[in-house]
MMTF fields as JSON, N, C-alpha, C and O atoms, coordinates in Angstrom:
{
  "mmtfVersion": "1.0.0",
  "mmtfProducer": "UNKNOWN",
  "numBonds": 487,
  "numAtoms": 488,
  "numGroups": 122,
  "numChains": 1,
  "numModels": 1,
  "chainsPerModel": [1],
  "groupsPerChain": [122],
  "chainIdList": ["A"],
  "bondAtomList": [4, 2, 8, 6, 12, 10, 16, 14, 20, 18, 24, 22, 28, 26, 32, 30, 36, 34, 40, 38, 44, 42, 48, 46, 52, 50, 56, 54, 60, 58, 64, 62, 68, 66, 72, 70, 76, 74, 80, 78, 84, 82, 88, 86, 92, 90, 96, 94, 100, 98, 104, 102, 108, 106, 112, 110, 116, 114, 120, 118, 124, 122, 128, 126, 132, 130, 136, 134, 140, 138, 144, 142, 148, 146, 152, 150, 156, 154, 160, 158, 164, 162, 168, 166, 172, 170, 176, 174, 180, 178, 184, 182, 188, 186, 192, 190, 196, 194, 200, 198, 204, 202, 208, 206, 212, 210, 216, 214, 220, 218, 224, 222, 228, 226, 232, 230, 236, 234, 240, 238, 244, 242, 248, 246, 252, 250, 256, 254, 260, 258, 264, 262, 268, 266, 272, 270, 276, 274, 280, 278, 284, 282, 288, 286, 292, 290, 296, 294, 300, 298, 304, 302, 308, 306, 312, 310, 316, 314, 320, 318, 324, 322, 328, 326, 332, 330, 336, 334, 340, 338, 344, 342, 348, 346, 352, 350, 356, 354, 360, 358, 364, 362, 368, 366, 372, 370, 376, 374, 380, 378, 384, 382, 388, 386, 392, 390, 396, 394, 400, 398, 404, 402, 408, 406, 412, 410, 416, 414, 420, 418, 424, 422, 428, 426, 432, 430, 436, 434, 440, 438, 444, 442, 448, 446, 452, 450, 456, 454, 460, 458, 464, 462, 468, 466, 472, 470, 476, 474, 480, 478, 484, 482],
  "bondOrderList": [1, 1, 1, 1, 1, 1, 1, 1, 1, 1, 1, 1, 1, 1, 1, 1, 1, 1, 1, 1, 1, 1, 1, 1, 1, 1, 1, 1, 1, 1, 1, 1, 1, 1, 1, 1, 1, 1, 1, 1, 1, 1, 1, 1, 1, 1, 1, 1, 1, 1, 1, 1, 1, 1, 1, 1, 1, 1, 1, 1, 1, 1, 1, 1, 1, 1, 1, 1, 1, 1, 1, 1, 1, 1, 1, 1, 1, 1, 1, 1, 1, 1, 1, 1, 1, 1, 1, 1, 1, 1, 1, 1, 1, 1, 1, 1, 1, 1, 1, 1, 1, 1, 1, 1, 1, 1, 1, 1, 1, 1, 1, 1, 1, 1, 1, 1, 1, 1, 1, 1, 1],
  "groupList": [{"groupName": "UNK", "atomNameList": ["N", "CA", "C", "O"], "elementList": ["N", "C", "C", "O"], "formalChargeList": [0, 0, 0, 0], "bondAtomList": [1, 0, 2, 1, 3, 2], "bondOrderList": [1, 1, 2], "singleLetterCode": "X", "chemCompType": "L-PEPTIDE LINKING"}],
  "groupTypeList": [0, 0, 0, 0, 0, 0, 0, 0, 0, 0, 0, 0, 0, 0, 0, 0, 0, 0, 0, 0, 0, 0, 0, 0, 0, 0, 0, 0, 0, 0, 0, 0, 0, 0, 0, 0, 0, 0, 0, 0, 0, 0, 0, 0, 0, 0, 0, 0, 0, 0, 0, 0, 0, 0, 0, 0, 0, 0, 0, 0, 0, 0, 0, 0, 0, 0, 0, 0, 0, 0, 0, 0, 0, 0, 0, 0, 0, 0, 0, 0, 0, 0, 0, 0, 0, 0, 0, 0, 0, 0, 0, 0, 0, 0, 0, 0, 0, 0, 0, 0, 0, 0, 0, 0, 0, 0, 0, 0, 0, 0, 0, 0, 0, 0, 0, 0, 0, 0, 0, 0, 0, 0],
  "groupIdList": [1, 2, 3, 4, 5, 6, 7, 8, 9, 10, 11, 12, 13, 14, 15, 16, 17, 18, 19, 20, 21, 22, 23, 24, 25, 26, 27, 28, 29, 30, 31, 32, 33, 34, 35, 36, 37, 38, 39, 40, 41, 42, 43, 44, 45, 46, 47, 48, 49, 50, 51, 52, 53, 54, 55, 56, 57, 58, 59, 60, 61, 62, 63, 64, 65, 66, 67, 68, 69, 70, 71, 72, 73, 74, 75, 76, 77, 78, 79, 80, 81, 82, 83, 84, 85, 86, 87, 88, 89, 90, 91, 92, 93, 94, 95, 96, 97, 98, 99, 100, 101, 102, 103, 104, 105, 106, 107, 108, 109, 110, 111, 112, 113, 114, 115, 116, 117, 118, 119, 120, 121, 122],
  "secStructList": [7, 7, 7, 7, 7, 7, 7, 5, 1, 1, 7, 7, 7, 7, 1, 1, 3, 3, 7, 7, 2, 2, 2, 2, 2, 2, 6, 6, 2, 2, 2, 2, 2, 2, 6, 1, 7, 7, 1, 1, 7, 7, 7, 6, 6, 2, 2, 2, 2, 2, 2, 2, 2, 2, 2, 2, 2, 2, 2, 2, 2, 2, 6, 6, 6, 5, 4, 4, 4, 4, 1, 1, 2, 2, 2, 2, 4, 4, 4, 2, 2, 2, 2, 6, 6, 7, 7, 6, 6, 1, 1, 1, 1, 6, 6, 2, 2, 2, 2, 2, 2, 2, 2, 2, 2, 2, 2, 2, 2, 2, 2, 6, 6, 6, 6, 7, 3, 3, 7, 7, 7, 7],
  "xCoordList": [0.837, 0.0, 0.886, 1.857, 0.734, 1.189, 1.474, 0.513, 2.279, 2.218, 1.272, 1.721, 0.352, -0.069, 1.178, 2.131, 1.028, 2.387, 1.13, -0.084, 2.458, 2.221, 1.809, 1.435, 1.668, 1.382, 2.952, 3.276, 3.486, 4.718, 4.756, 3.975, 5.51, 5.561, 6.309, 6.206, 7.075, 7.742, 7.401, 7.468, 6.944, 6.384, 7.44, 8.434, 6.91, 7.741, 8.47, 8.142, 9.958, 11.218, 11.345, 10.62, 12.457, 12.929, 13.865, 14.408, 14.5, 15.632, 16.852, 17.641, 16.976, 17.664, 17.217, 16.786, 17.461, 16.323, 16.908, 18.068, 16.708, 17.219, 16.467, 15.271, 16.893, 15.724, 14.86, 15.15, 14.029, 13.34, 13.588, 13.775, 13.59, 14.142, 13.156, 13.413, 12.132, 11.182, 10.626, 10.552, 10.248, 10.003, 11.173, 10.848, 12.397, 13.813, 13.858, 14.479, 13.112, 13.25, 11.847, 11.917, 11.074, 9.939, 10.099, 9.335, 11.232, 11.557, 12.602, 12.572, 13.207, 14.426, 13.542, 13.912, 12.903, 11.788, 10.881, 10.543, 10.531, 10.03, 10.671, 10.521, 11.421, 12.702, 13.495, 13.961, 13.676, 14.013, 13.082, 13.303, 11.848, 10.912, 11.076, 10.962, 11.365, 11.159, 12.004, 11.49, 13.206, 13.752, 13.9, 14.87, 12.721, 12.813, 11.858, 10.928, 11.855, 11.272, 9.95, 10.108, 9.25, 7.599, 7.502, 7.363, 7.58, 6.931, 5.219, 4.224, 5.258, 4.17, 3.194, 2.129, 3.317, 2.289, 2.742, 3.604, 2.222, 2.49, 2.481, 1.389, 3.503, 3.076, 2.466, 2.944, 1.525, 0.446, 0.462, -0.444, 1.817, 2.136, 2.942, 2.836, 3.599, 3.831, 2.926, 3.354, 1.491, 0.912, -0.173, -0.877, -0.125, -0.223, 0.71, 0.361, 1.365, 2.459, 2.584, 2.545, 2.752, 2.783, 1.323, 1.5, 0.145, -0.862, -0.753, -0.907, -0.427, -0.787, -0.08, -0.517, 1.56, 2.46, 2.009, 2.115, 1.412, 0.979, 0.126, 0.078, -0.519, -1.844, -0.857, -0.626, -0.311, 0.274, 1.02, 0.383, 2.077, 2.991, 1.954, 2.147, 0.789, -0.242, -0.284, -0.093, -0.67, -1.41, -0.044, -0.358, 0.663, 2.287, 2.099, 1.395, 2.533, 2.468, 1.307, 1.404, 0.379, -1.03, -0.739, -0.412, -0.75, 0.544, 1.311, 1.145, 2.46, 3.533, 3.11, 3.928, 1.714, 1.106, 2.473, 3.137, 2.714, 3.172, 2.522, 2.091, 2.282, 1.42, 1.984, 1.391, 3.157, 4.017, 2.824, 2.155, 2.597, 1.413, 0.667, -0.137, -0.119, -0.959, -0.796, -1.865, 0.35, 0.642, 0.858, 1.184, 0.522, 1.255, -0.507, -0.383, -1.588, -3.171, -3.004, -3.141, -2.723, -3.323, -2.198, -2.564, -1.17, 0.438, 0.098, -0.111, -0.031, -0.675, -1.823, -1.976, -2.506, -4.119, -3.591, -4.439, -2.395, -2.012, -1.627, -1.717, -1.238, -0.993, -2.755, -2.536, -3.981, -4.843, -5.24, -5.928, -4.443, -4.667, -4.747, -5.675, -3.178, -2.683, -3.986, -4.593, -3.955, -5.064, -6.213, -6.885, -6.714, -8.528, -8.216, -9.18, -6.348, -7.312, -5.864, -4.914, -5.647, -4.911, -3.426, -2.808, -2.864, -1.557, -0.848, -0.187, -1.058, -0.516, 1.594, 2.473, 1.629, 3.127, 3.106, 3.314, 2.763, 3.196, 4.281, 5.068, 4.74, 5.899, 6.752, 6.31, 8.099, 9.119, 8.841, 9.373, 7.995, 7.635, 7.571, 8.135, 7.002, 6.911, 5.669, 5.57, 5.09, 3.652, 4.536, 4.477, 5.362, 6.05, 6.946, 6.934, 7.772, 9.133, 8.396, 8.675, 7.829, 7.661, 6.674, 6.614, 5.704, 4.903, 5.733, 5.565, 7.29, 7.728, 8.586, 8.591, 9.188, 10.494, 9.654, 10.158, 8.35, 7.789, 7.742, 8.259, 6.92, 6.419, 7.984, 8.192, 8.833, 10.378, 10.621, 11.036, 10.515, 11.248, 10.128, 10.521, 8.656, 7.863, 8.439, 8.422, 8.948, 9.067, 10.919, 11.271, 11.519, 12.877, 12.668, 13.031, 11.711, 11.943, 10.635, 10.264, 10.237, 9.65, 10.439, 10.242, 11.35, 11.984, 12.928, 13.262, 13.579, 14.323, 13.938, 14.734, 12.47, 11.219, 10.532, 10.986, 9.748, 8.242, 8.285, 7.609, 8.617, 9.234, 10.181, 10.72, 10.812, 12.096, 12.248, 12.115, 12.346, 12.479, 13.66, 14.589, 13.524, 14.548, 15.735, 15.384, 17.329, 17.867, 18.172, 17.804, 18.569, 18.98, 20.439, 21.501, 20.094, 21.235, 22.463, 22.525, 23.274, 24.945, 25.477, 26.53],
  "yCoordList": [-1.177, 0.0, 1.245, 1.205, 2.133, 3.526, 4.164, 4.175, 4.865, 6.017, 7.494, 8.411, 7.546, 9.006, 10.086, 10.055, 10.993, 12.012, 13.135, 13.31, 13.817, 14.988, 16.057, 15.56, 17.154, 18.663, 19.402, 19.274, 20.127, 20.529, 22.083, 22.178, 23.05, 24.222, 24.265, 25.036, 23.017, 22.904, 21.892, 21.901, 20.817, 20.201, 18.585, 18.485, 17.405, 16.453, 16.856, 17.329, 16.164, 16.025, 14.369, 13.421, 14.343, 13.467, 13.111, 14.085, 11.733, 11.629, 12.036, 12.468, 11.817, 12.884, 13.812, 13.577, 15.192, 16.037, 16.642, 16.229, 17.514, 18.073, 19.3, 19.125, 20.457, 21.492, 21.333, 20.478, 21.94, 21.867, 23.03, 24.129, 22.746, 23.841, 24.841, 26.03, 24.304, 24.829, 26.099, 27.25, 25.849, 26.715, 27.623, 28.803, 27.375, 28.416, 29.348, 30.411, 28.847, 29.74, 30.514, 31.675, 30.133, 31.423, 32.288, 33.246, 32.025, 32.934, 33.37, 32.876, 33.634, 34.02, 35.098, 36.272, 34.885, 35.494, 36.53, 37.604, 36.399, 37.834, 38.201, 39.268, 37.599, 38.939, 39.587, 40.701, 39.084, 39.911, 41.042, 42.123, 40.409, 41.383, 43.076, 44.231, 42.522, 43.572, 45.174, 46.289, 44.918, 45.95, 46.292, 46.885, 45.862, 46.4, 47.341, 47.043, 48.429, 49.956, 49.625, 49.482, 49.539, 49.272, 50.664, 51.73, 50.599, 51.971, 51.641, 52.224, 50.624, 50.385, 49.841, 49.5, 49.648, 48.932, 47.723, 47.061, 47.327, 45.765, 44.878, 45.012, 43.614, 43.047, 41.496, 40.634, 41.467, 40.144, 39.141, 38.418, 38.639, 37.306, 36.79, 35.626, 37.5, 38.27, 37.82, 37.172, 38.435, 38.365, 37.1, 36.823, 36.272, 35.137, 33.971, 32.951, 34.253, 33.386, 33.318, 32.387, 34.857, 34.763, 34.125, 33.645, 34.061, 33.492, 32.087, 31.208, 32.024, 30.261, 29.417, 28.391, 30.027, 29.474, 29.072, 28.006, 30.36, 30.158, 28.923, 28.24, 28.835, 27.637, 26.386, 25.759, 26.146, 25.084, 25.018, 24.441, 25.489, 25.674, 25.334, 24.406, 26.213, 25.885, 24.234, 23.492, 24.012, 22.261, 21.196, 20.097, 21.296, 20.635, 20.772, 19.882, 21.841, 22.204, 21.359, 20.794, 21.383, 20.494, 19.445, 18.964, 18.652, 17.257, 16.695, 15.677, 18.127, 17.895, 18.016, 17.803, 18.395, 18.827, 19.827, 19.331, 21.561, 21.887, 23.459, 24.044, 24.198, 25.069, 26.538, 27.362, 26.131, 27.429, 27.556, 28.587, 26.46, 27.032, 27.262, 26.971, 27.883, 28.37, 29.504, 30.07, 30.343, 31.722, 32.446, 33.633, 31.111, 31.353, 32.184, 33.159, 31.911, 32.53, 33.769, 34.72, 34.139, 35.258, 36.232, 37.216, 35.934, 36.913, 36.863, 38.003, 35.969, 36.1, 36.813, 37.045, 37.075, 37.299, 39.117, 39.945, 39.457, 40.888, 41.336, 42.465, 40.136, 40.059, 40.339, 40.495, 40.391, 40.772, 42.407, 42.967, 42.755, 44.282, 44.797, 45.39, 44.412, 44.737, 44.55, 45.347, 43.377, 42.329, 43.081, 43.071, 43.93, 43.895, 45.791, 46.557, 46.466, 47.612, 48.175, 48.543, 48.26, 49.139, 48.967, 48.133, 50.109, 50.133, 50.477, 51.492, 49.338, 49.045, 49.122, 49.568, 48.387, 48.063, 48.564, 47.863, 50.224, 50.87, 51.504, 51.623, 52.196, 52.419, 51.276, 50.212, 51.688, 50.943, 51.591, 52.638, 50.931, 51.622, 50.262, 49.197, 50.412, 49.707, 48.141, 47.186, 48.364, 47.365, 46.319, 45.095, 47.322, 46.022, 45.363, 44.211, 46.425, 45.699, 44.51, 43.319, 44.8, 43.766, 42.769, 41.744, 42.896, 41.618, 40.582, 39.37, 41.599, 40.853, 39.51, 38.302, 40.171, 40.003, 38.608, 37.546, 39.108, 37.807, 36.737, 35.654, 37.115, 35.719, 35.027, 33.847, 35.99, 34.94, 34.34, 33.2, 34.698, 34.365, 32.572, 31.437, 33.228, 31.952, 30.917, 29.797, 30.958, 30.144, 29.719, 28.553, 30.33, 29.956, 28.372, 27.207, 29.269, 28.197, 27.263, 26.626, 27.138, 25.8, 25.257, 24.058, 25.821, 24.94, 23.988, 23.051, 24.052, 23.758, 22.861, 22.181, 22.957, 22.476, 20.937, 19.96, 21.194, 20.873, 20.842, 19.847, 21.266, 20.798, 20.488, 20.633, 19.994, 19.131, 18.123, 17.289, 17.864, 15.619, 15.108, 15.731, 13.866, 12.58, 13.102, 13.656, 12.896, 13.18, 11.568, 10.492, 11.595, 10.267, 9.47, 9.689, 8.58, 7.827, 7.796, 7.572, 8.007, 8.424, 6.956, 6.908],
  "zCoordList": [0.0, 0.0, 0.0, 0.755, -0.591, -0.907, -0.181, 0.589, 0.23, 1.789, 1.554, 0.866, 2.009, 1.811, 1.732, 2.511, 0.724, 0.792, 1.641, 1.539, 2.636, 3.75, 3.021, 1.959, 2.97, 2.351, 3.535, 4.716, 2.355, 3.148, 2.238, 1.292, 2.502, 2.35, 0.68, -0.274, 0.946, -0.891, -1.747, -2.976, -0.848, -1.326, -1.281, -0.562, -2.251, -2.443, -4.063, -5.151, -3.167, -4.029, -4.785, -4.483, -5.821, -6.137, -5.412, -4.893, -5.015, -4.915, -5.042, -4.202, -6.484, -7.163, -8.21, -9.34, -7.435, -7.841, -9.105, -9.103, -10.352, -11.296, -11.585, -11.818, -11.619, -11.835, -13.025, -13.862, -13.137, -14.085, -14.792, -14.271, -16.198, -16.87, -17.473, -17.661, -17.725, -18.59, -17.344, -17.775, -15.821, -14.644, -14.883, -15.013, -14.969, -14.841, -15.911, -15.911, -16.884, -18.003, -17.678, -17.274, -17.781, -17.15, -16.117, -15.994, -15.149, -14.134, -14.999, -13.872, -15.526, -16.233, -17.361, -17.35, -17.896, -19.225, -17.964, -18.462, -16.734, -16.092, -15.451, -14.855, -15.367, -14.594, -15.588, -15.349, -16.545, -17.929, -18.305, -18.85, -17.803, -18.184, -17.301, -17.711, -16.051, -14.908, -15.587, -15.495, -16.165, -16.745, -17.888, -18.361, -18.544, -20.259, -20.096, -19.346, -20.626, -21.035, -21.767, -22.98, -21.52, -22.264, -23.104, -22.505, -24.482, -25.02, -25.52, -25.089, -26.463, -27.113, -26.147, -26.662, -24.644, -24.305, -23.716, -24.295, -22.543, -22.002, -23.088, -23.64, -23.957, -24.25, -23.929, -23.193, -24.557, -24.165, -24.226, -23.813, -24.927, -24.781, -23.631, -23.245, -23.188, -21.84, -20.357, -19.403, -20.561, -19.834, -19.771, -18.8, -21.287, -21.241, -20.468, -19.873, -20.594, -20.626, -18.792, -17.987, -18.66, -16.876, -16.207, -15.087, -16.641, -16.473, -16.587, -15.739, -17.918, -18.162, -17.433, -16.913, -17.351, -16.461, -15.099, -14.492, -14.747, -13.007, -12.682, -11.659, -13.821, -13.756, -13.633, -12.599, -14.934, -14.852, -13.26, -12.379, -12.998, -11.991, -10.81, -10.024, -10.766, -9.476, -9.277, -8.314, -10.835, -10.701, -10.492, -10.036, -10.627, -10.368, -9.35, -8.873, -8.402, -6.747, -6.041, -4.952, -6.737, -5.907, -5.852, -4.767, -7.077, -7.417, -6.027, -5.355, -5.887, -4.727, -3.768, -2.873, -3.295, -2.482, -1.601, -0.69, -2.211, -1.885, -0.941, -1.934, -0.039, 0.435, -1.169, -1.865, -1.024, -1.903, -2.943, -3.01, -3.742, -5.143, -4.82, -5.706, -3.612, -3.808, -4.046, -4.273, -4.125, -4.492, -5.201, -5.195, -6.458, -7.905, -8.386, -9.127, -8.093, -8.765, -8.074, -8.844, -6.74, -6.633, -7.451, -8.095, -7.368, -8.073, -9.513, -9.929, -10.406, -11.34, -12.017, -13.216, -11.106, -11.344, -11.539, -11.872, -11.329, -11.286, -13.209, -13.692, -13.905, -15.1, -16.101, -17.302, -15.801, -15.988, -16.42, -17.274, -15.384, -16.084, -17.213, -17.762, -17.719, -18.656, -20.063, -20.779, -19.949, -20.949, -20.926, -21.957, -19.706, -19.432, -19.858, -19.857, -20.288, -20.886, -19.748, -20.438, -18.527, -17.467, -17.557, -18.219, -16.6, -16.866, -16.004, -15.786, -15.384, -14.51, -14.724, -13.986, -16.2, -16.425, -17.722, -18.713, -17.759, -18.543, -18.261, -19.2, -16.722, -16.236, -15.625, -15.193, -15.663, -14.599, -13.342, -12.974, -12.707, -11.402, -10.069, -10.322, -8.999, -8.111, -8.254, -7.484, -9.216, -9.355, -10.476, -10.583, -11.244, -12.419, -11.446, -11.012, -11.192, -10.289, -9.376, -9.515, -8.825, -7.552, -8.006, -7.328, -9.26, -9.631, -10.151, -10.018, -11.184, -12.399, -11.344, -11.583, -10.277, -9.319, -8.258, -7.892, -8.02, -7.17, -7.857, -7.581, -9.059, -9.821, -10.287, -10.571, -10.267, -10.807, -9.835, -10.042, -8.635, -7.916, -7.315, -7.046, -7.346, -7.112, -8.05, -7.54, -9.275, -10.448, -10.123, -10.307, -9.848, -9.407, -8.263, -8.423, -6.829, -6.164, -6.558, -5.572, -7.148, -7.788, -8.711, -8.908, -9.397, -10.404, -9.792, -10.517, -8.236, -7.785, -6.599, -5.952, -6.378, -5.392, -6.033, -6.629, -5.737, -6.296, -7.797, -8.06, -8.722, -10.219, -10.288, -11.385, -9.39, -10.144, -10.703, -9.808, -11.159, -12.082, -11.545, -11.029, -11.726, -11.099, -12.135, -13.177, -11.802, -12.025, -13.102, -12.63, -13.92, -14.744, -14.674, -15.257, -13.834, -13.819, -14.634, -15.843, -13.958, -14.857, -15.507, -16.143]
}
């Protein structure tokens, strides 16, 4: 019989754990974001991308039963603006900096968490 897995703050690991790359590169792609100069407008693939990510990333974390994803909807849900019309991240100001900088940083320690994969035998 199976062991029930616990609910833990990061969640369950592999053995041997390996980051996940595809999470590292989405934290890498909004923190890139945090200091580029918006002239034309937030762009929206952008704010897809930080959305869709979060979803996915959420449902992995549930998976690991980790408490951390649950933090990925509400931080996300800030990428809406942009989409619904506001502008929010028309300036380099305090609402970009600190949405672009959380959500990397949520996506850093999940890539290294709760998304990591088994590392492949040498």
């Amino acid at each position: 019989m199976e062991a029930k897995l616990k609910w833990s703050l990061l969640g369950q690991r592999p053995a041997k754990p390996r980051p996940n790359v595809i999470a590292l590169v989405v934290a890498f792609l909004l923190g890139f974001e945090t200091f580029v100069a918006v002239t034309d407008g937030y762009p929206m693939y952008m704010s897809f991308l930080a959305i869709g990510a979060s979803v996915w990333a959420m449902v992995m974390g549930i998976q690991a039963r980790a408490y951390v994803a649950f933090l990925f909807l509400p931080v996300s849900l800030i990428w809406l603006n942009p989409l619904l019309g506001g502008d929010w991240f028309s300036v380099v100001g305090p609402t970009l900096f600190l949405s672009h900088s959380a959500l990397a940083m949520l996506f850093a320690v999940s890539g290294y968490t709760f998304q990591a994969t088994e590392s492949p035998n040498a």
